[in-house]
Structure formats: structure tokens, C-alpha cells
C-alpha positions as CSV (number, residue, x, y, z in Angstrom):
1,X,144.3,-90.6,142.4
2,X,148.0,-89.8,141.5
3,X,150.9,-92.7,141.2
4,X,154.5,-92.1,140.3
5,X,155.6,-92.6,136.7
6,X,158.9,-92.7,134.6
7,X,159.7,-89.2,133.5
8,X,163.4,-89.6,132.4
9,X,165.8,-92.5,131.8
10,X,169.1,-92.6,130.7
11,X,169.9,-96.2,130.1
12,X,173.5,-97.6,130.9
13,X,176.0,-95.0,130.9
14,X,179.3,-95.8,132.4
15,X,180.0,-93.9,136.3
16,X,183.4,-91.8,135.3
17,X,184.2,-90.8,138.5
18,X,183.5,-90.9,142.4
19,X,184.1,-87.9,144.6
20,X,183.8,-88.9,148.2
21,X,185.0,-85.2,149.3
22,X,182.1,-83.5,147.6
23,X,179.1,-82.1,149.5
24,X,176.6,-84.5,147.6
25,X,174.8,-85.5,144.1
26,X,175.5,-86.8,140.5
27,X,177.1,-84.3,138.6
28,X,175.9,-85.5,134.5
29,X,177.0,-84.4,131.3
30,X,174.3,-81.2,130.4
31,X,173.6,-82.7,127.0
32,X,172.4,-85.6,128.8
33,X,170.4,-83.9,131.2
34,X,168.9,-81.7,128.3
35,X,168.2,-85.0,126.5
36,X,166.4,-86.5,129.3
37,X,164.4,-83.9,130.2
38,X,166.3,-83.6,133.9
39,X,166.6,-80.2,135.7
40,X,169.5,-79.4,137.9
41,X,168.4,-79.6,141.5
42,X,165.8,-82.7,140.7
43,X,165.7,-86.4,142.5
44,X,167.6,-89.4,140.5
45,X,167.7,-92.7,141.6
46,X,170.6,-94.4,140.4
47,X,170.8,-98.0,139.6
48,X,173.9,-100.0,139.7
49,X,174.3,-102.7,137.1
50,X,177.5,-103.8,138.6
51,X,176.8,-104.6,142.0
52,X,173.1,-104.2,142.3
53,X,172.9,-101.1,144.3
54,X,170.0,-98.8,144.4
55,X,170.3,-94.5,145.6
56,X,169.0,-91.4,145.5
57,X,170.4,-87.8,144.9
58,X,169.8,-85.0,143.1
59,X,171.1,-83.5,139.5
60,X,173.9,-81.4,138.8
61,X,174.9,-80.2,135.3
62,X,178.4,-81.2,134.1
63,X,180.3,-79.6,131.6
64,X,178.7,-80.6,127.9
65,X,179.2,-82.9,125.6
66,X,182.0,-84.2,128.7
67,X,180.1,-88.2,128.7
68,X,180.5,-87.0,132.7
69,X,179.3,-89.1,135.2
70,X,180.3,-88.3,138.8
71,X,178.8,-89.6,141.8
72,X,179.6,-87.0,144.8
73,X,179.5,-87.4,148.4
74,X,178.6,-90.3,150.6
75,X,176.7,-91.8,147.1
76,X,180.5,-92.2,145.6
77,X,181.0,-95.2,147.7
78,X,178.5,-97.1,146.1
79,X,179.7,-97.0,142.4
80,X,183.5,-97.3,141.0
81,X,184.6,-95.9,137.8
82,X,183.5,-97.8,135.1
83,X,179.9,-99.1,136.4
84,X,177.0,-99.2,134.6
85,X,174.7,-96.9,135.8
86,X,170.9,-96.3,134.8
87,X,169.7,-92.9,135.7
88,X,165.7,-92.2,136.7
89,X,163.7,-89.3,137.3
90,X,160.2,-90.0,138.2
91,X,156.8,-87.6,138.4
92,X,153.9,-87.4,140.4
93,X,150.3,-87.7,137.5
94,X,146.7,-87.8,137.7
95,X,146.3,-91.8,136.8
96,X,144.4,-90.1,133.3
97,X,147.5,-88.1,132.3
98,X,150.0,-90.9,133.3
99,X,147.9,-93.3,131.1
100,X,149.1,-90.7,128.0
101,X,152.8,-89.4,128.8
102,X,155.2,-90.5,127.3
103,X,159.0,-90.5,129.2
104,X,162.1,-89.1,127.8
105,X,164.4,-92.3,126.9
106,X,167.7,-91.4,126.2
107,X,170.9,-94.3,125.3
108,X,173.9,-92.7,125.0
109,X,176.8,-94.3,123.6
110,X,178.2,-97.2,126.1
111,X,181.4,-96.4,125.4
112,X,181.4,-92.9,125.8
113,X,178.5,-91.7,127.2
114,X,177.8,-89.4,124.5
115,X,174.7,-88.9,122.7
116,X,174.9,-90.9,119.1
């Protein structure tokens, strides 16, 4: 049997901008992404602590050490600029290896989105 674990969090950063006019994704600071173990390309769902929404999209790498946080596309109208956004990544385990792994947690500063 295989179920879907936590792979990668990154727990309340703040969304820093919203670009309805780009093709799709959430563009995120590369130190973050580094940090949380999140490859350019892979699934997030992105959880709105402002309003409550739930998404999907996939990871793109922002400039580093930036705190960016961009939601792109049709995704940008779910957020505004300065919600509080959890970021997940999730991966597919044999029930015995998910009973072992251990995610990538990452809080950044609230503030600035940066790694403390």
C-alpha cells in the first residue's frame, strides 16, 4: 500500500504579490525552496490563512534571499498581498517508509519571509 504524506511545509509566510497576467504558478524565494526541500516544476497546495482558501500549482524559484512570494495566473485571484500563506508539498510512500520520514519544516520570519 502507498498513502500521501507531508514532504515539505513552509509555515505562514506572507503572499507578496499576485500576477494575474502570468502564465501560472507560485514563484518562492529559492532559499525557501532549498530549505524545504521543493524542486522547481513540483505540485504545492497553498493554504490561505486569510480567507480560507485551498489551491494547487506548481513551484518556481524566485530570486534568493528576496522573502518572494508571488501567486501567478488564475491562482493570483485567490490571495492578496499580505496573506498568510502555508505552502505543502506532498509524496507518494510505501506505508513502512512513510511510518519513518521525516518532512522538511521550515518557518521563516513572519515579517519577512526570510529564513531566521
Amino acid at each position: 500500500m502507498q498513502i500521501h504524506v507531508v514532504k515539505s511545509k513552509i509555515h505562514r509566510v506572507k503572499c507578496t504579490g499576485a500576477d494575474l497576467n502570468y502564465i501560472g504558478s507560485i514563484t518562492i524565494d529559492q532559499d525557501l525552496m532549498d530549505a524545504a526541500n521543493i524542486i522547481e516544476g513540483e505540485k504545492v497546495q497553498i493554504v490561505n490563512n486569510n480567507n480560507g482558501e485551498r489551491l494547487e500549482t506548481y513551484a518556481i524559484p524566485g530570486p534568493r534571499n528576496s522573502g518572494e512570494i508571488t501567486l501567478n495566473g488564475a491562482a493570483a485571484r485567490r490571495v492578496a498581498k499580505g496573506d498568510v500563506l502555508i505552502l505543502i508539498t506532498y509524496a507518494i510512500m510505501d506505508l513502512e517508509e512513510a511510518k519513518v520520514f521525516k518532512p522538511s519544516l521550515v518557518f521563516p520570519d513572519e515579517e519577512t519571509n526570510l529564513l531566521n
